[in-house]
C-alpha positions as CSV (number, residue, x, y, z in Angstrom):
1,X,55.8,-9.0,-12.3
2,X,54.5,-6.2,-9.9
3,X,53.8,-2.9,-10.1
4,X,55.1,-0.3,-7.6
5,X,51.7,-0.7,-5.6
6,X,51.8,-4.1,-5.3
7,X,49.7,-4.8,-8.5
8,X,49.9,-7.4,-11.2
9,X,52.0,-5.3,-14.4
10,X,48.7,-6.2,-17.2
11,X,50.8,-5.3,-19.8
12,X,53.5,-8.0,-18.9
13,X,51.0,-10.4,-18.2
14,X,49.4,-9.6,-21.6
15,X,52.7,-9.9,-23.7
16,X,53.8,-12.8,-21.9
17,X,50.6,-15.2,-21.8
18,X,49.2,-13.6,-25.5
19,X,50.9,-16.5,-27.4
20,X,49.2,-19.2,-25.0
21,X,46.2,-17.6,-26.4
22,X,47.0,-17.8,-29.7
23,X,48.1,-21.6,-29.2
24,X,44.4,-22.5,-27.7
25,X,43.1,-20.8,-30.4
26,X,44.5,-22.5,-33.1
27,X,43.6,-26.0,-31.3
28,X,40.4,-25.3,-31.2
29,X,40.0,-24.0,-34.5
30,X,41.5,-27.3,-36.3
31,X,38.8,-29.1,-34.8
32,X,35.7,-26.6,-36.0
33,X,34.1,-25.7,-39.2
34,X,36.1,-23.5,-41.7
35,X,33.5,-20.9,-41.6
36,X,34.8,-20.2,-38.1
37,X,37.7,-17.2,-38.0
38,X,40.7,-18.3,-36.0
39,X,41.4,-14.4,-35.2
40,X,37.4,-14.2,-33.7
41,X,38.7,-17.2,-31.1
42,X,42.2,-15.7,-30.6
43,X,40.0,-11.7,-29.7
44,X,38.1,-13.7,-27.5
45,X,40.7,-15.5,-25.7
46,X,41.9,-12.2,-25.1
47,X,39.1,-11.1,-23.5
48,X,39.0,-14.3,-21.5
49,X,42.8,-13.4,-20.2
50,X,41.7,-9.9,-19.4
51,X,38.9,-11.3,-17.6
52,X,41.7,-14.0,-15.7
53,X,43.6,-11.0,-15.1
54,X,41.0,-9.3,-13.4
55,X,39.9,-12.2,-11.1
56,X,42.8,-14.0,-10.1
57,X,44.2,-13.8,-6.8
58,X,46.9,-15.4,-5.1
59,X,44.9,-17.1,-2.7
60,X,43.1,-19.1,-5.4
61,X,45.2,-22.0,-5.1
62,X,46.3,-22.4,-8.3
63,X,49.0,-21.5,-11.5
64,X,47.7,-18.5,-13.0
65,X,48.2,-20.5,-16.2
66,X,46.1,-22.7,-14.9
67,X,43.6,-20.1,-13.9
68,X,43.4,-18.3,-17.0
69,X,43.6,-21.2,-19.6
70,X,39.8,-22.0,-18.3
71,X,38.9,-18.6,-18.9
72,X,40.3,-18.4,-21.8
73,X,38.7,-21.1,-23.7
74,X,35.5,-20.4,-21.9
75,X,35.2,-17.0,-24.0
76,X,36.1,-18.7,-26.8
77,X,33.4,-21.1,-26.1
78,X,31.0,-18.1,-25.4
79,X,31.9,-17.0,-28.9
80,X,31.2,-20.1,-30.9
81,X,27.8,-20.1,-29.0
82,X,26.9,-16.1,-30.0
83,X,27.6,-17.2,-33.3
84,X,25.7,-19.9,-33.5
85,X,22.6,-19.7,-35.3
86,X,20.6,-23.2,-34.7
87,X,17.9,-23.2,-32.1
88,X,18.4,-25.2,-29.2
89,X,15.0,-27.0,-30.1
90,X,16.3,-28.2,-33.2
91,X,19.6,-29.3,-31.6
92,X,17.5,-31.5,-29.4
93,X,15.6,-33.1,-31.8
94,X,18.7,-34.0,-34.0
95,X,20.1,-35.7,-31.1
96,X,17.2,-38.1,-30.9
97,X,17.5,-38.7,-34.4
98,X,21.3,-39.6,-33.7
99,X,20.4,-41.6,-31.2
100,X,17.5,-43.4,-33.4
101,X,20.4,-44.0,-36.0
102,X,22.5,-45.4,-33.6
103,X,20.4,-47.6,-31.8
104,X,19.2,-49.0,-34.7
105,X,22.1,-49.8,-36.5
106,X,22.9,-51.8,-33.5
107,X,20.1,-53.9,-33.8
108,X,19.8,-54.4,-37.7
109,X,23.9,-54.3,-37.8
110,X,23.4,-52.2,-41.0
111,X,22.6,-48.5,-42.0
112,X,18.4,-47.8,-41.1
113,X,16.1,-46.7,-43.7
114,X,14.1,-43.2,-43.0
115,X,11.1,-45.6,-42.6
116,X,13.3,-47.1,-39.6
117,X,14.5,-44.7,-38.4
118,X,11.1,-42.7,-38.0
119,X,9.7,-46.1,-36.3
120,X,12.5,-45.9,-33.8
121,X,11.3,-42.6,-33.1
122,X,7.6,-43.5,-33.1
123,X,6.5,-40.9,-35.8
124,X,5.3,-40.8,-39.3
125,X,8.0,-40.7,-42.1
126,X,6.3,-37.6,-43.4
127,X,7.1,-36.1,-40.0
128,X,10.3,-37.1,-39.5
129,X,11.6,-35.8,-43.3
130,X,9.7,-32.5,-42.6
131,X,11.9,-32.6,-39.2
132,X,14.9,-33.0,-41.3
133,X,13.9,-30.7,-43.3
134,X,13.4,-28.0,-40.7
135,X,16.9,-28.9,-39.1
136,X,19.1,-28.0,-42.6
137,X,22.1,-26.9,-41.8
138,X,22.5,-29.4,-39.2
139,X,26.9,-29.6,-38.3
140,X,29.2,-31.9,-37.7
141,X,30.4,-30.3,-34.7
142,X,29.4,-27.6,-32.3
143,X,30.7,-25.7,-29.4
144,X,28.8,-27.9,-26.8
145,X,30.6,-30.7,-28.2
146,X,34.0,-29.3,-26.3
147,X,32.2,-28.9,-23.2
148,X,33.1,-31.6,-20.3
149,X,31.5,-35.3,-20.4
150,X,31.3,-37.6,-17.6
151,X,35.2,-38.7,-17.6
152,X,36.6,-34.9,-17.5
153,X,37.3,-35.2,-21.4
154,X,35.7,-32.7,-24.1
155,X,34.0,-34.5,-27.3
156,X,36.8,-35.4,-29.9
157,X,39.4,-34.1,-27.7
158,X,40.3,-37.7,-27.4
159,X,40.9,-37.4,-31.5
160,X,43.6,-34.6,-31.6
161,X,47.0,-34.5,-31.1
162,X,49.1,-31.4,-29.6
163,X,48.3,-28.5,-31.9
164,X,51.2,-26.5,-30.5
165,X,52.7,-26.9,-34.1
166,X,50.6,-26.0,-37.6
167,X,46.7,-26.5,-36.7
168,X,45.9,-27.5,-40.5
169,X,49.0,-30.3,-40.2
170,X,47.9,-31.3,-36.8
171,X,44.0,-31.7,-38.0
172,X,45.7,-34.2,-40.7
173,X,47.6,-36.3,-38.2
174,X,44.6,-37.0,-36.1
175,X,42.4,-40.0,-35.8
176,X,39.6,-38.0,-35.9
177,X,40.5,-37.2,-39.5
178,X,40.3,-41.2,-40.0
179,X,37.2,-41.5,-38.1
180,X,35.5,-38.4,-40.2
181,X,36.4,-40.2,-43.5
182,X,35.5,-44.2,-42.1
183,X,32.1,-42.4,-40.9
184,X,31.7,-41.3,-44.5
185,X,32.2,-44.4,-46.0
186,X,29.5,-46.1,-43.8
187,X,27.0,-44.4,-45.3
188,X,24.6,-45.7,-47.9
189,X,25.9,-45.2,-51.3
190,X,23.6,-42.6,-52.5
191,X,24.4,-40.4,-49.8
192,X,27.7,-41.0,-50.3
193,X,27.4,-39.3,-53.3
194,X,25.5,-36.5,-52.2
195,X,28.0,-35.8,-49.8
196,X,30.8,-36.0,-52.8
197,X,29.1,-33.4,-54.9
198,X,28.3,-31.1,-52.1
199,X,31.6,-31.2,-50.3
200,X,34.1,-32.0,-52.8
201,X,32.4,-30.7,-55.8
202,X,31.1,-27.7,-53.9
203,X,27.9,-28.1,-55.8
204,X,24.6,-26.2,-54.2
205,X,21.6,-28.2,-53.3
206,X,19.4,-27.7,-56.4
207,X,22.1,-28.5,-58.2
208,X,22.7,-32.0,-56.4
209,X,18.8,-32.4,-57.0
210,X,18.9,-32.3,-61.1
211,X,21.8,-34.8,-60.6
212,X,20.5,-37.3,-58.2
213,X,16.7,-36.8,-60.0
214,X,14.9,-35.6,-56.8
215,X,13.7,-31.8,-55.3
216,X,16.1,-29.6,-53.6
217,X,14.2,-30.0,-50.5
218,X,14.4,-34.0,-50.7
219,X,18.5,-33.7,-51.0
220,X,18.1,-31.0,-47.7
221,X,16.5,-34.0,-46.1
222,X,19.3,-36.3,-47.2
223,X,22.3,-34.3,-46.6
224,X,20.6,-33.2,-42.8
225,X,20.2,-37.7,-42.5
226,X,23.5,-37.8,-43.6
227,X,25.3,-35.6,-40.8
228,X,22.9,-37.1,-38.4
229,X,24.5,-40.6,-39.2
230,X,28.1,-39.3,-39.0
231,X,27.7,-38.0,-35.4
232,X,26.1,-41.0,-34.9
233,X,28.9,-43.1,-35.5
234,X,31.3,-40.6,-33.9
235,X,29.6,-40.6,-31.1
236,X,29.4,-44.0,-30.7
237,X,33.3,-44.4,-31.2
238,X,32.9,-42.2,-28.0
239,X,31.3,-44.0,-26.1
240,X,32.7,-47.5,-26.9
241,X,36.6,-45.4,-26.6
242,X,36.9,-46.3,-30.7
243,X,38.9,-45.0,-32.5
């Protein structure tokens, strides 16, 4: 719809394309941390459909549908990464240690130790638990993991189904709910339980400790291991087109 100058009506456009926003929104959201706000992806769609608005022209080429869904979920994108604490630094090294998990699970065809995991990485145990240790808070998923991979797909895409309907339902029908749960039950038992007690028993980490005997930095360590070792496993499911 135009205006009498010729001009795209933004108020139509805005009514009409706010509930795509809201849809892309909730998809992404079923697949992120609770701590993110659905609402602070659905503002920042917004923005992103302003911003479509603004830019598009007809001699684009394409839908502007088309258009403005990639703006769209790049604000949303941009949002998850302004709110996203962890340095890049320590991003990196995790990934190494993922990849030290991985590659040496392969090899042994069973969990690694720290011990062999820190060989794999050619460093001292003390070094690599003091680099768990500086990398608490370590997720299970971040916004880069939605960017594009080599086949045009974003990370765990591949794991969700249409989230046009309820986003909690939908997050329950998905492999990647199967996969979260088998990656859990591959770990070794004792952090297995650590990840009982913190998730499902909601217990804080110096309260873990006086369970599991150790200090409330050791089960920091642990817990950071213990995501490590999930992505791990997801990622290899990526890689190998597991599911």
């Amino acid at each position: 719809m135009y205006t009498a100058s010729g001009k795209t009506d933004r108020n139509h456009l805005l009514a009409k394309h706010a509930p795509m926003v809201k849809r892309l929104a909730h998809m992404m959201h079923a697949k992120l941390p609770p701590s993110v706000e659905v609402d602070d992806l659905v503002q920042a769609g917004m923005i992103g459909l302003l911003d479509a608005m603004d830019r598009y022209e007809d001699s684009h080429g394409a839908q502007f549908e088309t258009y403005a869904v990639q703006r769209i979920r790049g604000a949303m994108l941009d949002e998850l990464r302004s709110a996203d604490w962890m340095p890049r630094s320590v991003r990196r090294n995790m990934r190494k240690v993922e990849k030290a998990i991985a590659e040496t699970q392969q090899k042994l065809g069973r969990p690694p130790t720290e011990a062999e995991v820190a060989a794999r990485l050619k460093m001292p145990l003390a070094e690599y638990q003091e680099l768990l240790n500086e990398s608490g808070g370590h997720q299970l998923i971040y916004y880069e993991d939605f960017q594009e991979v080599d086949g045009g797909e974003h990370f765990l895409d591949r794991f969700c189904v249409d989230g046009t309907g309820d986003p909690f339902q939908a997050l329950m029908n998905t492999s990647f709910r199967s996969a979260v749960i088998d990656a859990i039950e591959a770990l070794p038992e004792r952090e297995q339980i650590l990840m009982s007690l913190y998730y499902e028993q909601e217990m804080n980490l110096k309260e873990i400790g006086a369970i599991m005997g150790v200090s409330e930095s050791r089960v920091c360590q642990l817990h950071t291991q213990s995501v490590a070792r999930m992505r791990a496993r997801l990622l290899e499911q990526e890689w190998t087109g597991v599911a």
